[in-house]
N, C-alpha and C positions, 0 to 999 in steps of 0.2 A: 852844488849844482850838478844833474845830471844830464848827458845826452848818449841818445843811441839811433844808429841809422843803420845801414846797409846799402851797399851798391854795388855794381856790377861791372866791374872791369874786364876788359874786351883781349886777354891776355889769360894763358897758363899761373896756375897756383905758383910756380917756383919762379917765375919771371916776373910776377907780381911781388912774392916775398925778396927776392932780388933789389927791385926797384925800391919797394919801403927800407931799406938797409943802406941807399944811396944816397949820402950828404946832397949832392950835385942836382940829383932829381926833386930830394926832400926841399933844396932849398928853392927849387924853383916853384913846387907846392905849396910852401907853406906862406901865408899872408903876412908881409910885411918882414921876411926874412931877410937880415942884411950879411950876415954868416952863418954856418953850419960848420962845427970842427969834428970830425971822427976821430975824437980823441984814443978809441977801443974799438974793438967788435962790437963790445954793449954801451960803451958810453960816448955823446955827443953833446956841443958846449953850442949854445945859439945864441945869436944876438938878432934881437925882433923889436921892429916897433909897430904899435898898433892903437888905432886907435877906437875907444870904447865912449859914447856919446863927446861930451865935450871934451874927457881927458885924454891926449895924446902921450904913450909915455915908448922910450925905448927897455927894455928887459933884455937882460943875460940870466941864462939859465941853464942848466944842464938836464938833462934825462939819460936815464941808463933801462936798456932795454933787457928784458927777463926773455931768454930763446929758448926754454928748455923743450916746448912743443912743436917748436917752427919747423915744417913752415906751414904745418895746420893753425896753431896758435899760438902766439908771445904777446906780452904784453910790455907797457912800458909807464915808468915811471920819472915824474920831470918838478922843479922849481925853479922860479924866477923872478927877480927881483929889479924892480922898475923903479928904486930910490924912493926919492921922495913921493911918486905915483904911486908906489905901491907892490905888494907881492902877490904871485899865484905858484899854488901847486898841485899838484893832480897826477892821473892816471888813466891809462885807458887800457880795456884788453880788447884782440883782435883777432877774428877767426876769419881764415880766409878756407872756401869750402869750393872742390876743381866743381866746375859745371862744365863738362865737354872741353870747348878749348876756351872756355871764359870762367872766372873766379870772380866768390859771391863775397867780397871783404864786408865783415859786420864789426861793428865795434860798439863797445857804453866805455864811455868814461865818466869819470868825477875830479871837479876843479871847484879846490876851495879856495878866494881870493880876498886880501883885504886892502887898506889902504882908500888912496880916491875911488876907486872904481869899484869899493865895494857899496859907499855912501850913495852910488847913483841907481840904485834896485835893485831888487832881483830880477824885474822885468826885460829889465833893459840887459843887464849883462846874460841873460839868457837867451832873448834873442841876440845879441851879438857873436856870444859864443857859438848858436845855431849858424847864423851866416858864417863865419870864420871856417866852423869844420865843413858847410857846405864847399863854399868857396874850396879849401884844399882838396877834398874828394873828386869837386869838379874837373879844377886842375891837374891832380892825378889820374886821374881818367883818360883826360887828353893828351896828358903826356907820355901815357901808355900806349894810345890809339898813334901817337908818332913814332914811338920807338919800333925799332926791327924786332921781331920776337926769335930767340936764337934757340 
């Protein structure tokens, strides 16, 4: 499965790359997040439940993020496993481009899942996965337009 979007955060390139590096912010983003550990610089431990038509599963997973272009571009790399629900893993890279005093974050990643939630389509966890990264973007957006820009 692949998805790509872009949007436009109302925030500087470094204060956005800032904010994506913050457990605290990450976890209030991301859907169904119940921890975020900043194990590293580059690596982070999560515990997420989510749920994908009728299967609800919780997932621990790790990602360790690749910084060598930040904070033009990094990207990151994550697995997770939901037990008996199932596992996902994947990728995403992310280019964040300054537009004046607002930055254009673009991203494609790829997540390949199996277990229940792979048996329920491709339809369906595609759109989910669409709502999922919409939902965080959304989220991080707003949570950008509250933060103090320093």
């Amino acid at each position: 499965m692949e998805l790509a979007d872009e949007i436009i955060i109302d925030a500087p390139r470094d204060v956005v790359y800032a904010a994506l590096n913050d457990p605290e912010i990450l976890k209030r983003c991301i859907p169904g997040c119940e921890e975020l550990i900043k194990k590293s610089d580059t690596e982070l431990e999560a515990k997420v439940v989510l749920k994908v038509g009728p299967v609800k599963a919780k997932f621990s997973g790790d990602v360790v993020l690749k910084t060598d272009g930040a904070p033009e571009t990094f990207s990151l790399d994550g697995q997770g496993n939901g037990g008996p629900a199932g596992h996902a893993k994947g990728g995403a890279d992310v280019t964040l481009t300054e537009n004046g005093s607002q930055t254009i974050l673009r991203y494609e990643a790829k997540a390949v899942i199996g277990g229940k939630p792979a048996q329920l389509g491709s339809r369906l966890i595609q759109s989910t996965a669409k709502k999922l990264a919409a939902k965080f973007f959304k989220s991080f957006a707003d949570v950008m337009s509250e933060e103090p820009v320093s």
